[in-house]
C-alpha positions as CSV (number, residue, x, y, z in Angstrom):
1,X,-4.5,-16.3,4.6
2,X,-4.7,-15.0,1.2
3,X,-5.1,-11.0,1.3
4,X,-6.1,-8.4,-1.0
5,X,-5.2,-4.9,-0.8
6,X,-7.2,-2.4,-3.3
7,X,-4.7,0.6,-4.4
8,X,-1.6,1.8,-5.7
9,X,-0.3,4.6,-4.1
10,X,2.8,4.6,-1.4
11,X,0.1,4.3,1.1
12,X,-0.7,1.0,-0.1
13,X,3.0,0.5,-0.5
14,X,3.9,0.9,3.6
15,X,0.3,-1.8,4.3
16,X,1.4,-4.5,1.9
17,X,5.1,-3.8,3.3
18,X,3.3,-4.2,6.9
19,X,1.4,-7.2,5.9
20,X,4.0,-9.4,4.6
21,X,5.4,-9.2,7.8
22,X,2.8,-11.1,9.5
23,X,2.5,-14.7,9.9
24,X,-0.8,-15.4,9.3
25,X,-0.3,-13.3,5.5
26,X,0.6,-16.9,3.4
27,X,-0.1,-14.9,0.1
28,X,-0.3,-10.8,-0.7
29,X,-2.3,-9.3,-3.9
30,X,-2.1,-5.8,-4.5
31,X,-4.6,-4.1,-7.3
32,X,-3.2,-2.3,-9.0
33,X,-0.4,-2.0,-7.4
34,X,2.9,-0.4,-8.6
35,X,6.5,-1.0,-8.9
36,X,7.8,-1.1,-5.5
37,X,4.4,-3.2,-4.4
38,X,5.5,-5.9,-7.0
39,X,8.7,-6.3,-4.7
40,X,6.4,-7.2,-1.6
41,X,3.1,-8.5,-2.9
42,X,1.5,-9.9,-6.8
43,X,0.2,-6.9,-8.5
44,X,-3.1,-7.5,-10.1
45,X,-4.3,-5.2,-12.8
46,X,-7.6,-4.3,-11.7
47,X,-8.2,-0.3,-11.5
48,X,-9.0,0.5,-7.7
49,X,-12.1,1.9,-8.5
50,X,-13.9,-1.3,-10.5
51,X,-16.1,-2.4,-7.8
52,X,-18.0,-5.4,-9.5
53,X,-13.9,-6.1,-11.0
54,X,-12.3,-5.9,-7.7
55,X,-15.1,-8.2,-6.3
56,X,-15.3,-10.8,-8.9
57,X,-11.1,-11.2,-8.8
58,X,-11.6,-11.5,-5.3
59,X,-14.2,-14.5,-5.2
60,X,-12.5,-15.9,-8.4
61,X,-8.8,-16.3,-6.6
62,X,-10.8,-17.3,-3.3
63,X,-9.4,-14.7,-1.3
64,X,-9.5,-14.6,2.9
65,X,-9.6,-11.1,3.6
66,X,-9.7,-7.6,1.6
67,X,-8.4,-4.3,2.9
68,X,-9.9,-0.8,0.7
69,X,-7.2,1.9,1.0
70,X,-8.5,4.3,-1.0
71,X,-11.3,6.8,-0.4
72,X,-13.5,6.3,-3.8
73,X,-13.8,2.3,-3.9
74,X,-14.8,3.0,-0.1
75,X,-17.1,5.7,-1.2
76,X,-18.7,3.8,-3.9
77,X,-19.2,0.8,-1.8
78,X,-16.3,-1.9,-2.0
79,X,-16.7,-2.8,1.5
80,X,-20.6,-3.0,1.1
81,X,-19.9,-5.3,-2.3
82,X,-17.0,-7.4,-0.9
83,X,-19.1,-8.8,2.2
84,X,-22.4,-9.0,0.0
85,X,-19.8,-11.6,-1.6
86,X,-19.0,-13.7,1.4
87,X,-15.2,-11.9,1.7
88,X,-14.2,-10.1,4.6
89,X,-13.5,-6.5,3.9
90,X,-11.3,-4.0,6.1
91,X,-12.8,-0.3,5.5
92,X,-16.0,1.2,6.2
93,X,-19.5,1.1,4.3
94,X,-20.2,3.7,1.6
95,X,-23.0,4.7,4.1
96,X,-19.8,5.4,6.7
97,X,-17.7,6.6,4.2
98,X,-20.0,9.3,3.7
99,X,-17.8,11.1,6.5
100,X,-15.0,11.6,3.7
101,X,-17.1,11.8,1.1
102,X,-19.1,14.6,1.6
103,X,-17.9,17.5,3.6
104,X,-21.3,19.5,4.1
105,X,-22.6,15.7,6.0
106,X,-19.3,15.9,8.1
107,X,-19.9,19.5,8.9
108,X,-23.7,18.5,9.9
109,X,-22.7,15.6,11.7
110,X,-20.8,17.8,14.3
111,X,-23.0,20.5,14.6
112,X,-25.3,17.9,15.4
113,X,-23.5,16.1,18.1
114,X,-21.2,18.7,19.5
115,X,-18.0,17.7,18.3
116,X,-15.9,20.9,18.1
117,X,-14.7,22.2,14.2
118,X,-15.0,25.7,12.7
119,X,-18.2,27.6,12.4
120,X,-19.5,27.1,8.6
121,X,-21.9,27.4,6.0
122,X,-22.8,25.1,2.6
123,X,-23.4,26.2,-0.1
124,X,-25.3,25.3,-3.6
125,X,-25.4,28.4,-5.5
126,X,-22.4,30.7,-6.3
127,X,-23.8,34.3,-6.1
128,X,-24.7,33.2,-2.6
129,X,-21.3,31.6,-1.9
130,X,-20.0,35.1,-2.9
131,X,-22.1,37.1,-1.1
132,X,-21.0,35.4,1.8
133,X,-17.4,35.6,1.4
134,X,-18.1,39.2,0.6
135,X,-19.9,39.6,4.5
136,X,-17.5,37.4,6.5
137,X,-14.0,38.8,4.8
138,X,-10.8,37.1,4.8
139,X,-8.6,34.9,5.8
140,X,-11.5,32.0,5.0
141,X,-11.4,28.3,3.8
142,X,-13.0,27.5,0.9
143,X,-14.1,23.7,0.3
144,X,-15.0,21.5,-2.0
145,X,-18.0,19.2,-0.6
146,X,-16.5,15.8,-2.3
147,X,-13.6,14.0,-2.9
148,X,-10.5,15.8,-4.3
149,X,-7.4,14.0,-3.8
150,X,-6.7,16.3,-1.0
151,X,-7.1,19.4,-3.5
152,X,-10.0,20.5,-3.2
153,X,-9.1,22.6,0.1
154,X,-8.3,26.5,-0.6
155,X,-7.4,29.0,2.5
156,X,-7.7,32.2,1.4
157,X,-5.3,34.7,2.1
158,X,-8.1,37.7,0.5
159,X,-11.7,38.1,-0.5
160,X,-10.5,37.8,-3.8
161,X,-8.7,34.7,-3.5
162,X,-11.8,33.4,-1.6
163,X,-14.0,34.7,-4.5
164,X,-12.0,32.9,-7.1
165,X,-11.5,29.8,-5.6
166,X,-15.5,29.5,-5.5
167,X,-15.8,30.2,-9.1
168,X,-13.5,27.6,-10.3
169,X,-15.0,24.7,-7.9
170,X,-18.7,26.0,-8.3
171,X,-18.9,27.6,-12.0
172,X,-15.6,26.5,-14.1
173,X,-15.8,22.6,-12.4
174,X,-12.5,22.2,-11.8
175,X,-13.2,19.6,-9.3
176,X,-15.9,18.1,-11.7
177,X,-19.3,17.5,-9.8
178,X,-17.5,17.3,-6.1
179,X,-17.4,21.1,-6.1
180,X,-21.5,21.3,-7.3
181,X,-21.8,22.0,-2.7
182,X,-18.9,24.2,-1.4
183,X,-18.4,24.7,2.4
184,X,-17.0,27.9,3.9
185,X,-15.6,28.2,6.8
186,X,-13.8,30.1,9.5
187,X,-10.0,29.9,9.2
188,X,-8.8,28.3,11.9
189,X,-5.5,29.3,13.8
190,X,-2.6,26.7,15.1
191,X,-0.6,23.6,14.5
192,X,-2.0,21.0,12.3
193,X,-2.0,17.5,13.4
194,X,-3.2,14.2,12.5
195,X,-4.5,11.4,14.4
196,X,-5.5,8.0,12.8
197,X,-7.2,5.4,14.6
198,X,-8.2,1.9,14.4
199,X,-11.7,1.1,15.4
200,X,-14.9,-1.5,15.2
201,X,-17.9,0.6,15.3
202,X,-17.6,0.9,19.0
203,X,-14.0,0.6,20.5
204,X,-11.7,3.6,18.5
205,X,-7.5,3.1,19.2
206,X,-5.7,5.9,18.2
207,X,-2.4,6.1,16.6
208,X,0.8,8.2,17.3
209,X,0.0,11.8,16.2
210,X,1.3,12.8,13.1
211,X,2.0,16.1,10.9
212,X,1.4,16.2,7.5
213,X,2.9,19.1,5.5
214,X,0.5,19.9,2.5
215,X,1.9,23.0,0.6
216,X,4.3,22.2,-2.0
217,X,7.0,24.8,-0.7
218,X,9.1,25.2,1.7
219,X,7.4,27.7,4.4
220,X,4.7,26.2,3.8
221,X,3.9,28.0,0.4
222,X,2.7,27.3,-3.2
223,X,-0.7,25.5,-3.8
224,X,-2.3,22.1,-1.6
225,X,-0.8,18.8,-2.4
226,X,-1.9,15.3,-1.3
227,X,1.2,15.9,1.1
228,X,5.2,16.5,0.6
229,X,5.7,15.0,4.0
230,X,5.6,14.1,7.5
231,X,6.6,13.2,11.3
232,X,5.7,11.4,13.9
233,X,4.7,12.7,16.7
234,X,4.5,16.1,16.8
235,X,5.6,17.9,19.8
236,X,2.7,20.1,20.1
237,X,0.4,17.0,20.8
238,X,0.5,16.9,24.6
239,X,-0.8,13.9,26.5
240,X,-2.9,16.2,27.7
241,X,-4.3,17.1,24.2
242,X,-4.4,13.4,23.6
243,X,-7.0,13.3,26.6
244,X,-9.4,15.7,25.1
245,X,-9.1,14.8,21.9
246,X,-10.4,10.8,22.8
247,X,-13.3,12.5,25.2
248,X,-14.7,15.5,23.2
249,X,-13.8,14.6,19.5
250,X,-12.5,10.7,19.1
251,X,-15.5,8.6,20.6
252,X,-17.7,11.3,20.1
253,X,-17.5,10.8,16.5
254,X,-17.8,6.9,16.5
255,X,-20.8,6.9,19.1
256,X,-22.2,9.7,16.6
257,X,-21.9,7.4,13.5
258,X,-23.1,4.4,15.4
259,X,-26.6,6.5,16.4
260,X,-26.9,7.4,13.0
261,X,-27.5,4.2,11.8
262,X,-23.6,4.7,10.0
263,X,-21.5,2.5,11.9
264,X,-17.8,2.9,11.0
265,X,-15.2,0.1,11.2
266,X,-12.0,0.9,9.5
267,X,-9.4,3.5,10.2
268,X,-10.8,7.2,11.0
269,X,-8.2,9.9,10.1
270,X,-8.5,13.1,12.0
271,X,-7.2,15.8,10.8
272,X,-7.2,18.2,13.8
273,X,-6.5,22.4,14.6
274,X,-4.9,22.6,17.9
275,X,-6.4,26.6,18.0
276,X,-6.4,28.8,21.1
277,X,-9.7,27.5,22.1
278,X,-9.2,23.7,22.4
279,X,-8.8,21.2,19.6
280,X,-11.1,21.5,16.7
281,X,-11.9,19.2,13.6
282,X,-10.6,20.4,10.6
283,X,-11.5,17.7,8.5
284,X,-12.5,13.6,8.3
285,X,-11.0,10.9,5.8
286,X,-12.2,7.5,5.9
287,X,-9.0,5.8,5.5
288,X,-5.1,5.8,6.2
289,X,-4.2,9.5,5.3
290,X,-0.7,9.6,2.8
291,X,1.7,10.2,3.7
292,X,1.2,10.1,7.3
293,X,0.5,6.1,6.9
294,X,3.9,5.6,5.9
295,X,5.3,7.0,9.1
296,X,3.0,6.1,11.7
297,X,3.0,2.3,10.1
298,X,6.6,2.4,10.4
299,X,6.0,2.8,14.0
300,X,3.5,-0.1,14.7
301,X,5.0,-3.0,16.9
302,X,1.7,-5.2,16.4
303,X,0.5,-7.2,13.7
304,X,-1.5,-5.6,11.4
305,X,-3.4,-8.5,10.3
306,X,-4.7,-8.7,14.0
307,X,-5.7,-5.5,13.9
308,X,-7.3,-5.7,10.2
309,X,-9.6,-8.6,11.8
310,X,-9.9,-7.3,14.7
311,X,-11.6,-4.5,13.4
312,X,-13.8,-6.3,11.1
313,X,-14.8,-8.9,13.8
314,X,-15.7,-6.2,16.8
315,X,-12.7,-7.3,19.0
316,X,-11.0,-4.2,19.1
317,X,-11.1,-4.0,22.7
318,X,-9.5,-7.5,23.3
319,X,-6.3,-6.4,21.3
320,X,-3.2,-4.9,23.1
321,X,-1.8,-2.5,20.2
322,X,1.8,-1.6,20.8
323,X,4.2,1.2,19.3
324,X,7.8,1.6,19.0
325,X,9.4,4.3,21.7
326,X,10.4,5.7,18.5
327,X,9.9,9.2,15.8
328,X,9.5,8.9,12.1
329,X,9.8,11.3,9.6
330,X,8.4,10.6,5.6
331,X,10.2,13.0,2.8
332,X,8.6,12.8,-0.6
333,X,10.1,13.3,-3.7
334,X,7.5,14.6,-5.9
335,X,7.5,15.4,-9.7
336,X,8.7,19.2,-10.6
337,X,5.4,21.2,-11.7
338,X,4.0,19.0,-9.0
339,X,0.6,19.1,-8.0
340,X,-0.4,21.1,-11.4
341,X,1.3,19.7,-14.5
342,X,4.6,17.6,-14.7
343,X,5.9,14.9,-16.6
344,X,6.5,10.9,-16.4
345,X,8.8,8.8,-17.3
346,X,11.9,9.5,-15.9
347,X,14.2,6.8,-15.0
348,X,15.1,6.8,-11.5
349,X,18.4,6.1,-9.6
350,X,20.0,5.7,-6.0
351,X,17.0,3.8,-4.5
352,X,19.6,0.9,-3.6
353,X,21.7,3.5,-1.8
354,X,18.8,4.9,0.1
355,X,17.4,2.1,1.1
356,X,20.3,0.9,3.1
357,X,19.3,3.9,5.6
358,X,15.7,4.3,5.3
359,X,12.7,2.8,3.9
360,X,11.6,3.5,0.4
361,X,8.1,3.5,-0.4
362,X,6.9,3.9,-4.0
363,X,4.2,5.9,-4.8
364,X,4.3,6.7,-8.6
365,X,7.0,4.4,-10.2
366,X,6.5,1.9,-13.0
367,X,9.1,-0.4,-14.1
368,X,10.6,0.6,-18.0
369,X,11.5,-2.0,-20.6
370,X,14.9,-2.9,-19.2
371,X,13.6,-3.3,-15.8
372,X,14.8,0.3,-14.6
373,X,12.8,1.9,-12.8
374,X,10.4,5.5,-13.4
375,X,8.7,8.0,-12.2
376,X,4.9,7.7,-12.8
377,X,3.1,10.0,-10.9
378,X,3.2,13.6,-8.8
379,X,4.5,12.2,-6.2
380,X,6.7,9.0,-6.9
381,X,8.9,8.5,-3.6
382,X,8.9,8.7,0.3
383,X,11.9,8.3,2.2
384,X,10.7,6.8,5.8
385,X,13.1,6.9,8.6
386,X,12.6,6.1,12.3
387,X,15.2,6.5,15.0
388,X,15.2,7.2,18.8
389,X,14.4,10.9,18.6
390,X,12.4,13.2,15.6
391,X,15.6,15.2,14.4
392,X,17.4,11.8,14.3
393,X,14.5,10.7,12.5
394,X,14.7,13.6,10.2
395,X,18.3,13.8,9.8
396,X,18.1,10.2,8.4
397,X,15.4,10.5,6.2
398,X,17.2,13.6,4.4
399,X,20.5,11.6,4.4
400,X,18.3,8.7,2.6
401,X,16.6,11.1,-0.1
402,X,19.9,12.9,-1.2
403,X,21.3,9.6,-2.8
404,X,18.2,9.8,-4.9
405,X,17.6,11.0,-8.5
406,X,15.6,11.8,-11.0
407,X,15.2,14.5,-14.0
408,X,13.0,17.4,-12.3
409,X,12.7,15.9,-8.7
410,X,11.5,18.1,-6.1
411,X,11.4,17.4,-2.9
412,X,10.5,20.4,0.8
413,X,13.5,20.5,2.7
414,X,12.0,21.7,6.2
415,X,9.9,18.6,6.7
416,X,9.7,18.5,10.7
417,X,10.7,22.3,10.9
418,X,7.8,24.1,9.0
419,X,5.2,24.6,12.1
């Protein structure tokens, strides 16, 4: 089969690494790809986000199948455009997508059907949104209603706090027209966890719980990032958990999508508050969340093109997805200044070193004009490493990371120890 996979992150990275391991993958594209994708699959300069681009290299190079990593192609209808096309597409319809897309429709969308998440309101205007901090006091979660790289979330500490964070999203536009609808909500208490899962429309197959660590600091401090690491699993995700999760928020959600006319085939990430009073939804994305796709792919015992096409086809049930008896830990190494501003172009050494212990997925790396290779992004590595127990796991991916280098690198150093 010839395969596409839209993106260029370190997400896309870990499924094109994943892919080339199967069988039935004869050739891998990656658009755009980036420098550590070129090592597994032919990078094709088309931006992510050029639908009728994406689509017409697609039908022009004949290719078999097309997995959509990222959430805006997916929101601005990829999938949709790909099978209006004749090519099989991996990720859901804008219409699904909507989950991601649009906060204040996730928010509805539980209230509606029951799903437990934090008590909330949406709001349009900004002396409302005020007024409202202003009544409920703090500490309160401030949201942007659309896409934000994973930015757009601010839990404030004060009123203040609160109060500014509205401003900025709702009058200064720092998230541009995704922070025109702002949800507030109750701040949560409790470990965060993950959960991706595989499903049709019908049949949803969870992953291994995961843990992402947003902040940029250790202690978890300093501002929301798209994520400075991860582990897999995390021990506060009881079997037990597990079990209400699948029967009061998992299949709940897909059977709630499917009555709405919004059928979702792809992978569901759930980001999830284990509070006091049950497990609650803290948030939907419509994809593979990064960096917790690095990790929990590095788990996966199956083939992931069955599982791409099983998805696709509506034979979920019929596949026996298996999982390593192993933990994983992801340690990124980010820009310094990172997620505000920081600068590019650093050349990059060690990444031989490291990756005779772990695996190295790149994220924001381009290749320079003698073939070295440089940082191009926030966040530009993660350092994967699985073994038979998480601070093995840990241990190894640290041990990895240290032989890496790079002018300004930063990097959390309690990855698996923060919660």
């Amino acid at each position: 089969m010839k395969v596409l996979v839209v993106g260029g992150g370190g997400r896309e990275h870990a499924i094109c690494w994943k892919l080339a391991q199967s069988p039935k993958v004869t050739e891998l594209y990656c658009a755009p790809g980036n420098a550590g994708i070129a090592h597994v699959a032919q990078c094709v300069d088309v931006k992510a986000t050029d639908v009728d681009g994406m689509v017409a290299w697609a039908r022009d190079n004949a290719m078999d199948f097309v997995m959509v990593a990222p959430d805006d192609p997916l929101a601005l209808g990829m999938v949709d455009a790909m099978e209006a096309a004749g090519i099989p597409a991996f990720g859901p319809r804008a219409n699904a997508a909507i989950l991601e897309a649009s906060k204040a429709f996730s928010k509805e969308l539980m209230k509606k059907y029951h799903i437990p998440t934090a008590k909330y309101q949406t709001f349009t205007e900004l002396d409302k949104a005020l007024a409202y901090i202003e009544a409920q006091g703090a500490p309160i979660v401030v949201k942007v209603d659309g896409l934000a790289l994973g930015k757009g979330v601010v839990v404030a500490a004060t009123v203040d706090e609160a109060k500014q964070a509205a401003r900025e999203m709702m009058a200064d536009h720092k998230f541009g027209a995704s922070g025109s609808t702002v949800v507030i909500e109750e701040c949560m208490t409790g470990p965060e966890v993950t959960v991706l899962a595989f499903t049709d429309g019908k049949t949803v197959v969870p992953m291994p719980a995961s843990q992402d660590h947003k902040r940029a600091y250790d202690g978890n401090r300093g501002p929301n990032t798209g994520g400075m690491g991860a582990i897999s699993p995390p021990p506060q995700y009881t079997p037990e958990i597990a079990r209400r999760c699948m029967e009061e928020i998992f299949q709940p959600t897909i059977d709630a999508l499917r009555a709405e006319g919004r059928p979702f085939q792809g992978v569901l990430y759930f980001g999830l508050m284990l509070t006091p009073d049950g497990p609650k939804v803290v948030e939907y994305n419509a994809r593979f969340g990064d960096p917790e796709c690095q990790v929990v792919l590095s788990l996966l015992d199956t083939d992931l093109m069955d599982i791409l096409q099983a998805c696709v086809e509506g034979t979920l049930d019929r596949l026996d997805i298996r999982w390593k008896n192993e933990a994983g830990c992801i340690v990124v190494l980010a820009s310094g200044g990172y997620p505000l501003d920081y600068q590019k172009g650093y050349p990059i050494s060690g990444l031989e070193e490291a990756g005779k212990a772990a695996t190295v997925f790149h994220a924001g790396t381009k290749l320079g004009p003698d073939g070295e290779y440089l940082t191009n992004g926030g966040r530009v590595l993660g350092v994967t490493a699985t073994a038979p127990t998480l601070d093995e796991a840990i241990a190894a991916a640290y041990d990895a990371a240290r032989h890496i280098s790079f002018q300004d690198l930063h990097m959390r150093t309690d990855i698996g120890h923060a919660f």
